[in-house]
NUKOL-579577 format. One record per residue (C-alpha): residue number from 1; residue in three letters; x, y, z. Coordinates in nm, 2 decimals, decimal comma. Example, Ala and Ser with C-alpha at 12.3 -4.5 7.8 and 13.67 -1.06 7.14 Angstrom:
REM residues 2
pt i:1 aa:ala X:1,23 Y:-0,45 Z:0,78 $
pt i:2 aa:ser X:1,37 Y:-0,11 Z:0,71 $
END
This chain:
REM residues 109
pt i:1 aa:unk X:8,05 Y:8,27 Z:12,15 $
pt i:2 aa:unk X:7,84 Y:8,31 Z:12,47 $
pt i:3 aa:unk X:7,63 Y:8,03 Z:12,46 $
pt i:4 aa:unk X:7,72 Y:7,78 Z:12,70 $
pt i:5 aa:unk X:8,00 Y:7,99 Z:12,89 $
pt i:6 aa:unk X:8,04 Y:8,02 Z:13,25 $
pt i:7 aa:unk X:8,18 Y:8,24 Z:13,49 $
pt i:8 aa:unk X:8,45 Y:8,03 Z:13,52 $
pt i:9 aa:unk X:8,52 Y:8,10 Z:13,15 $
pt i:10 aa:unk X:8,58 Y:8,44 Z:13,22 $
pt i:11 aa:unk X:8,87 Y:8,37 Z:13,53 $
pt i:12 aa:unk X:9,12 Y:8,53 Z:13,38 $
pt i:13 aa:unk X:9,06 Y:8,86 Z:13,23 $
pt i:14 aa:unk X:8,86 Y:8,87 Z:13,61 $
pt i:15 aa:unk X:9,17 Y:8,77 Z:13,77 $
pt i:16 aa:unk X:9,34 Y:9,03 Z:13,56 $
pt i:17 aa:unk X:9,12 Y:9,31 Z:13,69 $
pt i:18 aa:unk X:9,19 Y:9,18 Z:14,08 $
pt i:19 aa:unk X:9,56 Y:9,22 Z:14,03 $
pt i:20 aa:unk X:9,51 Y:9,54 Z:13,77 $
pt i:21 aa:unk X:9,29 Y:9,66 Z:14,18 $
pt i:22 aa:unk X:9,57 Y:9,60 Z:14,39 $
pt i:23 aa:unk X:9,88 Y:9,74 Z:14,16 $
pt i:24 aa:unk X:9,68 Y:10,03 Z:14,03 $
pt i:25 aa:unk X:9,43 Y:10,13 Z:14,30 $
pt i:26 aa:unk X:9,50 Y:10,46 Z:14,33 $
pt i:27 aa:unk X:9,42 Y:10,57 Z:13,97 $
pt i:28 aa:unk X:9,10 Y:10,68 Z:13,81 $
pt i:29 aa:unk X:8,84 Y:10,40 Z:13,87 $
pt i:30 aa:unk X:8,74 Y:10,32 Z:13,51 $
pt i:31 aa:unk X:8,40 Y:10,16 Z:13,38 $
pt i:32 aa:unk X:8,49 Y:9,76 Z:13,38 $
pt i:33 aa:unk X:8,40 Y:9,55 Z:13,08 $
pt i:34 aa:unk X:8,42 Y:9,17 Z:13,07 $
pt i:35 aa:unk X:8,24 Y:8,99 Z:12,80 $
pt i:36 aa:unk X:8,09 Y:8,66 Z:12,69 $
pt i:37 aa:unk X:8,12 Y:8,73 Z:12,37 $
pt i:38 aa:unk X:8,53 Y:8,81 Z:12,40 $
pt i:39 aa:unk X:8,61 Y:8,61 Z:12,72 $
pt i:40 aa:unk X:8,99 Y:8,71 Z:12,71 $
pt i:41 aa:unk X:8,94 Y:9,07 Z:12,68 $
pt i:42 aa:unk X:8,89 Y:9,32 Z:12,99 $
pt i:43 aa:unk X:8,77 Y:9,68 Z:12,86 $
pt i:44 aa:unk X:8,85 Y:9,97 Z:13,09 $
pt i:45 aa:unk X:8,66 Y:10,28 Z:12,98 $
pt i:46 aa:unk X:8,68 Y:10,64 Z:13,07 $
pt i:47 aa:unk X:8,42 Y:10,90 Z:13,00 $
pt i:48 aa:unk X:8,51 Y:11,24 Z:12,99 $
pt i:49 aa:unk X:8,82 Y:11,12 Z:13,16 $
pt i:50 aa:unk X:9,11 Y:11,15 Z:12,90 $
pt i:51 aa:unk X:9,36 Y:11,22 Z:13,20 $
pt i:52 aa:unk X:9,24 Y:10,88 Z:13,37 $
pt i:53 aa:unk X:9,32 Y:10,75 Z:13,04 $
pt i:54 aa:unk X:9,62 Y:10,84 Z:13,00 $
pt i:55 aa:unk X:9,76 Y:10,75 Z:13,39 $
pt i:56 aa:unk X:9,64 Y:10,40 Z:13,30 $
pt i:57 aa:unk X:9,80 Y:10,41 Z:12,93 $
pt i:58 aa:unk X:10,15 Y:10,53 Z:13,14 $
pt i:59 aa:unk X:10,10 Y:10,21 Z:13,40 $
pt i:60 aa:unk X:10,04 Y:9,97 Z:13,18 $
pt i:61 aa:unk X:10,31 Y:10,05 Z:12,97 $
pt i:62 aa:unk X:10,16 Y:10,14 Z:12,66 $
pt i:63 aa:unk X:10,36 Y:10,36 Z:12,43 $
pt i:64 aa:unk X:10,18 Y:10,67 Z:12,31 $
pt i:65 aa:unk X:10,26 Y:10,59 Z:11,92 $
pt i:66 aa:unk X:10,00 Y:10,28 Z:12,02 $
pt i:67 aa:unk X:9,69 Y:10,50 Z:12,08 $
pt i:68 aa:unk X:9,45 Y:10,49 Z:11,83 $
pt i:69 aa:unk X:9,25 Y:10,83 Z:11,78 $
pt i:70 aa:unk X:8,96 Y:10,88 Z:11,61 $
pt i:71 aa:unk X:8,60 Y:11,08 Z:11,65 $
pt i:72 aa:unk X:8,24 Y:10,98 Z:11,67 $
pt i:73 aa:unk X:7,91 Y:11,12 Z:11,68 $
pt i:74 aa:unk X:7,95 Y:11,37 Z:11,42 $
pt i:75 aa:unk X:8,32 Y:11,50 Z:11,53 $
pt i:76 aa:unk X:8,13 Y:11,58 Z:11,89 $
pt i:77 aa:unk X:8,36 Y:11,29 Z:12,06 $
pt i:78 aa:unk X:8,68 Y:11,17 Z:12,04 $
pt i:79 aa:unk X:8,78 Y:10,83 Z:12,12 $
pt i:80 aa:unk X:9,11 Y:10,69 Z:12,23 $
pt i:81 aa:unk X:9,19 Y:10,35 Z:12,20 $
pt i:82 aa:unk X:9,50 Y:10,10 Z:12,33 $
pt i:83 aa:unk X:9,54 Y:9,75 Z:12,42 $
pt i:84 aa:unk X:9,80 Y:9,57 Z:12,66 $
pt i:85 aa:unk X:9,85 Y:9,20 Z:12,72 $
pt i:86 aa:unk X:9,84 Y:9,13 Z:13,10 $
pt i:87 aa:unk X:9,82 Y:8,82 Z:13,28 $
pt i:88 aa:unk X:9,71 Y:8,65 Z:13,02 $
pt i:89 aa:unk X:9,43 Y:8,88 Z:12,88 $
pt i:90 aa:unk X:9,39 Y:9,12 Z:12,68 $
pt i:91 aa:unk X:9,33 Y:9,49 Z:12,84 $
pt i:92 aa:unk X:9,15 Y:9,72 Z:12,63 $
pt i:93 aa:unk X:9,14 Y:10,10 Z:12,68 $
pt i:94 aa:unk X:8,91 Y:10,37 Z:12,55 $
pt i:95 aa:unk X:8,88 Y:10,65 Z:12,68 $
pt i:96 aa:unk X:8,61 Y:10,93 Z:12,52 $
pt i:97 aa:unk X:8,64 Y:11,30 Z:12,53 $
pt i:98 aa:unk X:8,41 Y:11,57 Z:12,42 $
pt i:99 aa:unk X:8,53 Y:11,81 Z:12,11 $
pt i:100 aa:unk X:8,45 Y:12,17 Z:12,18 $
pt i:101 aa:unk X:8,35 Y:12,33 Z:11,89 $
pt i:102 aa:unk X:8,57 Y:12,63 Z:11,80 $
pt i:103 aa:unk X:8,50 Y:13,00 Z:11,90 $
pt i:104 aa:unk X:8,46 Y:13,19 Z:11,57 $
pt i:105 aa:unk X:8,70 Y:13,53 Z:11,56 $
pt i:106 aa:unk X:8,55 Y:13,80 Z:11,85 $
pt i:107 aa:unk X:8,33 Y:13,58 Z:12,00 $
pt i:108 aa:unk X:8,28 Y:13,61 Z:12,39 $
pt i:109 aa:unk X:8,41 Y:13,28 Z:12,55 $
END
């Protein structure tokens, strides 16, 4: 769907992020997302950041039962993902988290 967009295709999910600044600009500064290929979708990502995930989840209202779990990269990563309708976009977040592998019985931690 990119071909022929223009920036001012993607307006709102960048207006969205402005107003998402200045209500929520005191919370973990996420990696920003805004595509040509979904222009009225906003991603906010979170690497190793699960807690920045989850202040965001809390702000934007998203009920816990929404989250989506799963794991990548051979179990190594989890990945959390929720969605949110906001000003007329659609907010997507994912936040990943490493999996420490379990200490077997007697091991030094």
């Amino acid at each position: 769907m990119s071909g022929g967009l223009t920036l001012d295709d993607l307006a709102v999910p960048l207006r969205a992020l402005r107003l998402l600044a200045a209500d929520f600009g005191h919370l973990s500064a996420p990696a920003v997302a805004v595509s040509t290929v979904y222009p009225d979708r906003l991603e906010l990502s979170f690497h190793d950041d699960l807690a920045g995930f989850e202040a965001w989840r809390e702000a934007l209202g998203i009920p816990p039962e929404a989250v989506v779990y799963r794991e990548q990269s051979h179990g190594h990563t989890r990945v959390l993902k929720a969605s949110a309708d906001r000003v007329g976009t659609v907010v997507d977040l994912v936040g990943y988290g490493s999996i420490t592998a379990p200490q077997p019985a007697g091991a030094a931690a």
